[in-house]
C-alpha positions in Angstrom: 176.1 82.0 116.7 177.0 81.6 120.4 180.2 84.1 119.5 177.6 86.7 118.6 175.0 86.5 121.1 178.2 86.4 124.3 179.0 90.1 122.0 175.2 90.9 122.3 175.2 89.3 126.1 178.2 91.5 127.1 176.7 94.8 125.2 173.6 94.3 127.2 175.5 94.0 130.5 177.5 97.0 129.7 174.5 99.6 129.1 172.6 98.2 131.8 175.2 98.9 133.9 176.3 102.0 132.6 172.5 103.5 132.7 172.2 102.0 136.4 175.1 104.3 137.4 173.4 107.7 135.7 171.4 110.1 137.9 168.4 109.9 136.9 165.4 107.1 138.1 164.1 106.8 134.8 167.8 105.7 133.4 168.3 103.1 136.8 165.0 101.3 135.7 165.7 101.1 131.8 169.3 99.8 133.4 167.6 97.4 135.1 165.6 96.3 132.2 168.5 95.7 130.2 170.3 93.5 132.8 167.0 91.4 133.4 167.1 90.8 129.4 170.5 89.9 129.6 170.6 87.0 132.2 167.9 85.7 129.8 170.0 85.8 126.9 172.7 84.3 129.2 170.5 81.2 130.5 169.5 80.9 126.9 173.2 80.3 125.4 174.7 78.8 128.5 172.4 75.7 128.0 172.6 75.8 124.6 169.6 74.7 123.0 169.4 73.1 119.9 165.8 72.0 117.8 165.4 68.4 118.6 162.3 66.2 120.0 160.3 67.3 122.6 161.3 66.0 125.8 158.4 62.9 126.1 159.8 59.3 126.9 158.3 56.9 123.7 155.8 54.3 124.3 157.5 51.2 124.6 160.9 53.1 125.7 162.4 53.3 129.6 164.5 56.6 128.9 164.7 59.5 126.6 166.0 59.3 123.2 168.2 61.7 122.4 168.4 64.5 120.7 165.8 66.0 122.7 165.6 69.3 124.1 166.2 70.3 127.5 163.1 71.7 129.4 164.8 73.1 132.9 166.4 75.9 130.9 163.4 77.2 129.2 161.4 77.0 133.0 164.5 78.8 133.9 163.7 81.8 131.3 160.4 82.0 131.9 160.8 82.4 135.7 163.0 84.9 135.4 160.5 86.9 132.7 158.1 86.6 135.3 160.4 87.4 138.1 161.5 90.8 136.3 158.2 91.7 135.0 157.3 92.2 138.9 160.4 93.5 139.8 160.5 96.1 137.2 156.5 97.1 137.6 157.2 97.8 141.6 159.9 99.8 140.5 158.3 101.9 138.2 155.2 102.4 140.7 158.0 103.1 143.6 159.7 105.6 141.0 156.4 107.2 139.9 155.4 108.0 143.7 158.5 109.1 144.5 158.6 111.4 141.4 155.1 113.0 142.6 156.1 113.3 146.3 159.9 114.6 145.6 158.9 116.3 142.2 162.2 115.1 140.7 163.8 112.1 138.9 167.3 112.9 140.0 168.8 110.3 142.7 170.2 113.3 144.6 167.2 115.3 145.1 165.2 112.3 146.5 168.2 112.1 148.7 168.2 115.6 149.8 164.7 115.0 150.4 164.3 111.9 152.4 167.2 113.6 154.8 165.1 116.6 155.7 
């Protein structure tokens, strides 16, 4: 499983870095997107989470019986979610006001246009 999610991991970082590099503002955000999914993916194997017991010491017990699952990566995925979700809606309002002033999508034009 972990052998085909790194494959997934990798393919994710590829086209989001491969549409970050097209010329059009549209493509850098869906880019962005992508690599935002794919950190997930990578906190989500690199901690490698199994199904055991929720992480709550016993009654009677000092210390955690194990297995349990660990709760730090899944705080970790769930920043980042929220962390991208803001990211990625001032984007698209910073791209959809500077498609209405520039009346273009392409990364040149907008350019050209804050130069003059």
């Amino acid at each position: 499983m972990a052998v085909v999610l790194a494959f997934v991991i990798g393919g994710l970082f590829a086209a989001g870095i491969y549409m970050m590099l097209r010329r059009s503002l549209i493509k850098l955000l869906i880019g962005l997107a992508l690599l935002t999914q794919s950190v997930n993916l990578l906190i989500f194997t690199a901690a490698q989470l199994v199904r055991a017991r929720i992480p709550i010491v016993p009654e009677g017990e000092e210390v955690l019986l194990p297995p349990y699952a660990d709760p730090l990566p899944q705080a970790f995925i769930l920043t980042a979610i929220v962390i991208s979700f803001g990211v990625t809606s001032f984007a698209v309002a910073l791209a959809y006001r500077a498609y209405r002033t520039v009346g273009s999508d392409d990364l040149d034009r907008i350019g050209e246009a804050e130069l003059s």
